[in-house]
C-alpha positions in Angstrom: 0.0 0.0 0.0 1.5 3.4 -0.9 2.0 5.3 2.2 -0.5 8.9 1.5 1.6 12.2 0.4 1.8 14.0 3.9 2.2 18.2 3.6 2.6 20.4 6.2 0.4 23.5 6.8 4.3 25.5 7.2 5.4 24.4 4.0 2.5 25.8 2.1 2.3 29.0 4.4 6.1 29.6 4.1 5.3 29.3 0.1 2.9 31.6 0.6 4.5 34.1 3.0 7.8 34.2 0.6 5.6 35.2 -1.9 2.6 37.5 -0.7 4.7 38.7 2.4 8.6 38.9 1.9 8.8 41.8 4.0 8.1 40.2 7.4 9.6 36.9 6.1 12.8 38.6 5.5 12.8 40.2 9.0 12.0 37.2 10.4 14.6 35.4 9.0 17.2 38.4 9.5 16.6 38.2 13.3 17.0 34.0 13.4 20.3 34.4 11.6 21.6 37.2 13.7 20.4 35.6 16.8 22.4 32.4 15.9 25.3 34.3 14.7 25.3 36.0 18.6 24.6 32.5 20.3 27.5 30.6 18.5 29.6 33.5 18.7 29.0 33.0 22.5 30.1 29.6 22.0 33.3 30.2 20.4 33.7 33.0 23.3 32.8 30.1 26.0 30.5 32.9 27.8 27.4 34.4 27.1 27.3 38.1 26.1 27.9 40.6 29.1 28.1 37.2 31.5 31.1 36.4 33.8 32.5 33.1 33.7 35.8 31.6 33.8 35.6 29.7 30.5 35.6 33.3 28.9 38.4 33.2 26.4 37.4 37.1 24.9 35.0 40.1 24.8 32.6 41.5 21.9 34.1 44.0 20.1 31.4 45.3 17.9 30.1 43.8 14.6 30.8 44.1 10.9 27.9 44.0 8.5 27.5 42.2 5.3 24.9 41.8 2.9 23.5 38.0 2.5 21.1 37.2 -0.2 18.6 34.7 -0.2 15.4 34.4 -2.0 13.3 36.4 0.1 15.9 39.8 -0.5 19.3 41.0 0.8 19.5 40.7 4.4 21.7 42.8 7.0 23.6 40.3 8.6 25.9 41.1 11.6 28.6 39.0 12.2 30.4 39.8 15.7 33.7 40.8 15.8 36.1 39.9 19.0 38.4 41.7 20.7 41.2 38.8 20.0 40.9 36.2 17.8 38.3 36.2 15.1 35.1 34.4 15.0 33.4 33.5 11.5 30.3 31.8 10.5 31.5 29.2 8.1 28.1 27.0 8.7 26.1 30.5 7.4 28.3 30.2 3.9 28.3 27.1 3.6 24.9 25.5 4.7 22.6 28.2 4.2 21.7 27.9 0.5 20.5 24.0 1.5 18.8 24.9 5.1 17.0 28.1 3.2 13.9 26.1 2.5 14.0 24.8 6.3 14.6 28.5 7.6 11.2 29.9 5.8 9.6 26.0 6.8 10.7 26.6 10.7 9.6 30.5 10.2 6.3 29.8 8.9 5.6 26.9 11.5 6.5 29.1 14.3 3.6 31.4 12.7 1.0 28.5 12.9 2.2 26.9 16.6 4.4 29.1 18.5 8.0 29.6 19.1 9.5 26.5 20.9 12.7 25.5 22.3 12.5 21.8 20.2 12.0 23.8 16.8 15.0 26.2 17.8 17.2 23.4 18.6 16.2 21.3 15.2 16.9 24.6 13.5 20.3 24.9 14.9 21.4 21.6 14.0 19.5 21.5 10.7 22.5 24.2 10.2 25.2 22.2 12.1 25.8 24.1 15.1 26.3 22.0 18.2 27.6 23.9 20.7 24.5 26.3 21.9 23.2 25.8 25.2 19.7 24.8 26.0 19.6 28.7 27.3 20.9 30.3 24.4 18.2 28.1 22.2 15.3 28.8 24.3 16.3 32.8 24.5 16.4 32.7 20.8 13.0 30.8 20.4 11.4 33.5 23.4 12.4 36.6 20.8 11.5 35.3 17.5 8.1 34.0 19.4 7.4 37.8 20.2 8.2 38.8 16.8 5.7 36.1 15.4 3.3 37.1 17.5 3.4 40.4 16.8 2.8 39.6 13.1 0.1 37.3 13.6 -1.8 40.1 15.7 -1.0 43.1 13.5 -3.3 45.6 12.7 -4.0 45.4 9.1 -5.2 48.9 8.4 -1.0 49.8 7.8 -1.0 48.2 4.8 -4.6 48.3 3.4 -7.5 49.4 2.5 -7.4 46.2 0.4 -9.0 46.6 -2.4 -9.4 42.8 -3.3 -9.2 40.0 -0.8 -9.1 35.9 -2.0 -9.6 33.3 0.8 -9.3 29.5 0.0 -9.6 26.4 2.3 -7.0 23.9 1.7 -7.4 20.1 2.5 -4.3 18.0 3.0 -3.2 15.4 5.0 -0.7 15.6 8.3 0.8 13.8 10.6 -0.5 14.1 14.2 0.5 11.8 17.0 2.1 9.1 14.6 -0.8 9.2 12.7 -1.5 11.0 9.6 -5.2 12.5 9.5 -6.9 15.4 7.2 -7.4 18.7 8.1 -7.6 22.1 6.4 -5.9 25.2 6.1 -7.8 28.5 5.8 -6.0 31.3 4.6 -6.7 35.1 3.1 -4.3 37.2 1.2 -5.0 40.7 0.0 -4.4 43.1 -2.9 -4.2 47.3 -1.2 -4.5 49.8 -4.0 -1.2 49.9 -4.6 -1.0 46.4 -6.2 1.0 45.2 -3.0 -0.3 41.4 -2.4 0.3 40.5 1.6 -1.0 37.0 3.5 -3.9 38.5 5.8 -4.5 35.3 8.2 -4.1 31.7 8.1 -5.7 29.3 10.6 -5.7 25.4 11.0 -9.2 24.0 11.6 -10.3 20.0 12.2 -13.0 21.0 9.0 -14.0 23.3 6.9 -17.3 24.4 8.6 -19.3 27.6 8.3 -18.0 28.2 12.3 -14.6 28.1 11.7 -14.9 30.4 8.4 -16.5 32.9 10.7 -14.2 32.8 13.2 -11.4 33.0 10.8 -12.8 36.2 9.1 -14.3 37.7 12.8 -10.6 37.3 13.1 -9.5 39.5 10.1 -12.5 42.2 10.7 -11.0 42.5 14.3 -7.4 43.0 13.3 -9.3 46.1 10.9 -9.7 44.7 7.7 -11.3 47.7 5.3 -12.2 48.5 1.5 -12.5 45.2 0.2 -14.6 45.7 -2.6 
């Protein structure tokens, strides 16, 4: 029997995000990478920044910026600089073209579940670092869980009055529990007036029932969605 083709809710929203919403997926993936660049700069270090400890080997001294491209944009990276010695992110060079899709995956999962320690620590090792400590991971997963949040929650009338708004109900099949089991993805994206396209909302329900389609768009009306047409 052939086993059923199991997608994830994150990959199609980080599909979608990438596309309708590469602003805030490139500032959510600028702060991951500059969060892990300061945690395994600590590591190299052997103390976290403005800690005391007598493994410290050195002190920050500052950053240097450079420019990383990926397909979401150019992103301001800042790599930290010591005071003696030198610290460089070979893993960023080196892994990032092949953990890219498992960045905007992690990114967009965070969006649907939360920020967790266990998805910070797969991410790190997805991009073979293994010397953070379970504090550095789960201070990393606290911040990028605020900035999620605050995306998820954002007003909407910045960016609109959106002019025309599409929302679709997509059925697939996930794994849950060791078991793989349907369930359906609503989502909205919107067109403002000036032809900018942006992912509105995006909400996992058990069904696609007339409840959770009001809930979704109560949701959306809320968060002050105006001048849809």
């Amino acid at each position: 029997m052939t086993a059923p083709h199991v997608v994830g809710p994150a990959s199609v929203l980080g599909e979608a995000l990438s596309e309708a919403s590469p602003d805030m997926m490139r500032q959510l993936l600028q702060t991951m990478l500059n969060a892990l660049l300061s945690a395994d700069a600590d590591a190299v270090i052997g103390a976290e920044w403005g800690q005391p400890s007598p493994t410290r080997t050195t002190h920050r001294n500052g950053y240097r910026h450079r420019d990383l491209d990926t397909r979401v944009g150019t992103l301001d990276i800042a790599v930290p600089k010591l005071r003696s010695g030198t610290y460089f992110p070979d893993w960023l060079m080196e892994r990032l073209k092949r953990a890219e899709p498992a960045l905007i995956t992690v990114v967009a999962d965070c969006y649907l579940a939360g920020v967790s320690t266990r998805r910070m620590d797969k991410l790190v090792k997805t991009l073979g670092i293994n010397a953070l400590s379970k504090s550095q991971v789960s201070r990393m997963a606290s911040d990028l869980d605020q900035l999620v949040e605050d995306f998820r929650h954002r007003p909407l009338d910045d960016a609109g009055p959106f002019t025309f708004v599409t929302a679709d109900a997509l059925t697939m099949k996930v794994r849950e529990g060791g078991r793989v089991i349907n369930t359906v993805v609503l989502l909205a994206t919107g067109v403002n007036n000036d032809g900018h396209r942006e992912v509105l909302g995006l909400r996992v329900a058990t069904s696609e029932t007339g409840s959770a389609w009001n809930e979704f768009f109560a949701d959306l009306v809320a968060r002050d969605l105006s001048g849809v047409s």
